[in-house]
N, C-alpha and C positions, 0 to 999 in steps of 0.2 A: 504494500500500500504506500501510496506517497503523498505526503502533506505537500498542497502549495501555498503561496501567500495571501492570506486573505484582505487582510490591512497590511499595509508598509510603514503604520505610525510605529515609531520604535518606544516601546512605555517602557517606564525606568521600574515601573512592578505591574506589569498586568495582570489584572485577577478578573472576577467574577460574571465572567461572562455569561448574558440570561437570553435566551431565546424569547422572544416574547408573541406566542401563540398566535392573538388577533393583529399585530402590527404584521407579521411574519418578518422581526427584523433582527439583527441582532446589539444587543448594549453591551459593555462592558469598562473596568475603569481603571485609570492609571491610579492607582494609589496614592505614592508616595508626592504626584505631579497634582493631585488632588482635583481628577477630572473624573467624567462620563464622558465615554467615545461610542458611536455608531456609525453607520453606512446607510442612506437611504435614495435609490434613483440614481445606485453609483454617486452619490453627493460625501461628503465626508460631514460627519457632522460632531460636535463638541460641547460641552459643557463644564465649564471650570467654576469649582466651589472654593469657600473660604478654610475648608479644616479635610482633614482625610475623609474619604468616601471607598468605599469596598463591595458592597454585594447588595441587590436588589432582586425583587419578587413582582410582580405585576399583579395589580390590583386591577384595573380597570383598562381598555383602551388605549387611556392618554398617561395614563397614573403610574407610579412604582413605589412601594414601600424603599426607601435608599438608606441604608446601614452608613453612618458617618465615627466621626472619632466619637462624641457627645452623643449623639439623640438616633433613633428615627424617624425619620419624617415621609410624608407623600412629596412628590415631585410631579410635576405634570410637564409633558416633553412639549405642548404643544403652546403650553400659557408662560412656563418655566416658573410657576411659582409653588413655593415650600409653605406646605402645613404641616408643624410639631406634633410629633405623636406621642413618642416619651422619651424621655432622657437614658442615656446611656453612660454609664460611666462619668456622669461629668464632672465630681470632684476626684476624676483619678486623672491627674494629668500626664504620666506612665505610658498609658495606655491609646490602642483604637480599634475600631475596628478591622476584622479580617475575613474568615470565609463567610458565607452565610445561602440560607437557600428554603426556600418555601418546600412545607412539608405537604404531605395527602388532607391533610383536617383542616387548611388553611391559615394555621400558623407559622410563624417567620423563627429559625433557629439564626442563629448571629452568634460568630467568635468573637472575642478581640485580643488583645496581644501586646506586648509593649513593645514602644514602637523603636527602641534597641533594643529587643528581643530577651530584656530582662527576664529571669527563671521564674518562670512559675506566678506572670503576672497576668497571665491570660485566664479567660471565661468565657464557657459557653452558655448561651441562654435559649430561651424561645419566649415568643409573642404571640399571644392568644387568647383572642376576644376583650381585648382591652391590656391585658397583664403582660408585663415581661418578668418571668423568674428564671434564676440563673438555675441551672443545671448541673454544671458541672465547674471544675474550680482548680485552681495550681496547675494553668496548662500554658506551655512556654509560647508554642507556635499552633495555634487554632487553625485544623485544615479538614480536609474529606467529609465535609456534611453532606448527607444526602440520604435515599430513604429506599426503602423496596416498594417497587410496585402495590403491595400488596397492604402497605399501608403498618408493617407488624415490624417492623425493625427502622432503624434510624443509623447510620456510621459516622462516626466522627474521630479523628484524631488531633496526639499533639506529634509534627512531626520532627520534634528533635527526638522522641524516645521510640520512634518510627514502627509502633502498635496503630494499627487501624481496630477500631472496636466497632461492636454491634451491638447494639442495644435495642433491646422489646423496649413494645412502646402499647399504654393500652388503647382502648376503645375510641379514645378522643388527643391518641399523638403526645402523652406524655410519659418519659421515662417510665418501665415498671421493674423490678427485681435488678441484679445488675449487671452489667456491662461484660463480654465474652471478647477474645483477642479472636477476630476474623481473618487479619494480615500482620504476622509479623516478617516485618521488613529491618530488622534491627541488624541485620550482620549485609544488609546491604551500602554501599558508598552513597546511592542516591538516597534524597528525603521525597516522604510521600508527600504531593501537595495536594490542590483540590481533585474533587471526584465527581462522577454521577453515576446514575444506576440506569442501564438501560432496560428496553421490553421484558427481556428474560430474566431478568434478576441479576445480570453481572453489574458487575463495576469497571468504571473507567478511570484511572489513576494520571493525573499528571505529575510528570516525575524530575523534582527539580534536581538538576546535574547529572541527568542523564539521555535528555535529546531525545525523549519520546512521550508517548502515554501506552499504558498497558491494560487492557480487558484481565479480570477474577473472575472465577466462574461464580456461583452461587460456594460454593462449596471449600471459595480461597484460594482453587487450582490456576495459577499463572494459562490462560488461553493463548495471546499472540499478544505483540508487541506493534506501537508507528509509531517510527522513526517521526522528528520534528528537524526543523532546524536549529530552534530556539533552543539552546542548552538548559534554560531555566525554564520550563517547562511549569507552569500555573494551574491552569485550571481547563477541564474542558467542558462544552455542553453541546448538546445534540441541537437540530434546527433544520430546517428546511422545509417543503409539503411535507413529505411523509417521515418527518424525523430522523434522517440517514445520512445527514450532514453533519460533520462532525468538527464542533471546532475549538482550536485549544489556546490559548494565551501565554505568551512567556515576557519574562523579566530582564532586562538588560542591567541591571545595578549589581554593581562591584564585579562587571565582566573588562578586564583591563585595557583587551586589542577588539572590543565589538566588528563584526560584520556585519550588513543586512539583516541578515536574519534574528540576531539578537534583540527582544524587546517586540518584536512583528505579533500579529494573531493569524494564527493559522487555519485553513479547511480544508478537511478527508472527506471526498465525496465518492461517489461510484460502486467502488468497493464495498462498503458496509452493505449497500442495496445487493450487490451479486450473493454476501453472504447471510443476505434475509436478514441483516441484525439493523434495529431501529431502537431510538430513545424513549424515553416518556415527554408527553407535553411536561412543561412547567406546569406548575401547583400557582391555582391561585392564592394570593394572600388575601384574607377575611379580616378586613379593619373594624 
């Protein structure tokens, strides 16, 4: 399989890339540059905020719940204006946001992480039907949130200690009993970064420092590997008509002699359709 270039913006940490179902487009955000980047009509398009921004969910249409350093908020791509939804973190100034991603029950899960990667300053939370409660607590690098089709498990890790977990979740998408190691990656070089779960129940790993993403089966079995160019490899998410598009974001920060490809968002098309493998839509978020 062969990734080609989807964008040629080079982001100094590209993350969260969200397919957004009814726009059929894709968003995603430089972190550290503290934007929102999309593509629409071949147009390029942009939005730079005032503090870190990291992962969004689609609420509506025009809407996205947008995970920043502080707060949550709606954003509207078409008005550009922000309504606060709740605070995050905002007397820890340590910290910001990092992975995040709309579950099956229409709650929003959100990492965050200090933002020089101090030990064990990270938290994950979820947001639902009004409330955000953390969930999980002492995690260095917040990454692989994402969830089974099926609505009964949820994965998330920290990847300096490089365990990807699974966790049951019950009737209404909140943690139940605890936490099972689904991927240990601990004696590997690369760090797991962000993830998704597609149709069948695998998982898609992007793999920072190692120039690809790799499919798990259900069962943790390593499937196949694509190759990327971006060495730092972020996050990927599925997209297209029938979800078979596959695309992944990498990071250019603290790469010395960057090339092109360093920092680029990339897209695996074709292939995934020959091998019948497709994603899930995104999960709406329930404000």
């Amino acid at each position: 399989m062969i990734a080609q270039i989807f964008d040629s913006r080079q982001c100094t940490l590209g993350e969260g890339p969200l397919w957004h179902p009814v726009r059929k487009q894709l968003l995603w955000f430089d972190i550290l540059e503290k934007k929102l980047l999309s593509r629409h009509n071949h147009g390029l398009l942009e939005w730079q905020f005032d503090e870190y921004v990291s992962a969004a969910g689609w609420v509506d249409e025009d809407n996205l719940l947008i995970a920043s350093q502080t707060k949550l908020f709606k954003f509207n791509l078409v008005t550009n204006e922000s309504t606060h939804v709740c605070d995050l973190e905002i007397d820890n100034s340590v910290t910001r946001s990092n992975d995040g991603r709309a579950d099956p029950f229409g709650g929003f899960w959100i990492g965050t992480m200090g933002i020089a990667c101090e030990p064990k300053a990270g938290a994950i939370y979820r947001y639902y039907k009004g409330e955000l409660r953390k969930l999980f607590s002492d995690i260095t690098v917040t990454n692989c949130i994402c969830f089974s089709p099926d609505g009964k498990f949820g994965y998330f890790t920290d990847s300096l200690i490089k365990h990807v977990m699974r966790q049951p979740l019950d009737d209404a998408g909140w943690p139940k009993g605890e936490a099972s190691i689904y991927l240990d990656l601990s004696a590997e070089s690369f760090g797991p970064d962000g993830a998704v779960i597609d149709s069948e129940g695998a998982m898609w790993n992007a793999q920072w420092g190692a120039s690809r993403v790799a499919r798990y089966l259900p069962d943790g079995t390593l499937d196949f590997t694509i190759a990327i160019g971006g060495i730092q490899a972020t996050c990927p998410a599925f997209g297209g008509d029938d979800f078979t598009d596959l695309y992944v974001t990498s990071a250019l920060e603290n790469i010395k002699e960057p090339n092109e490809d360093q920092g680029a968002t990339f897209l695996i098309q074709t292939d995934l359709k020959q091998k019948n493998i497709c994603g899930q839509k995104e999960h709406q978020v329930i404000l």
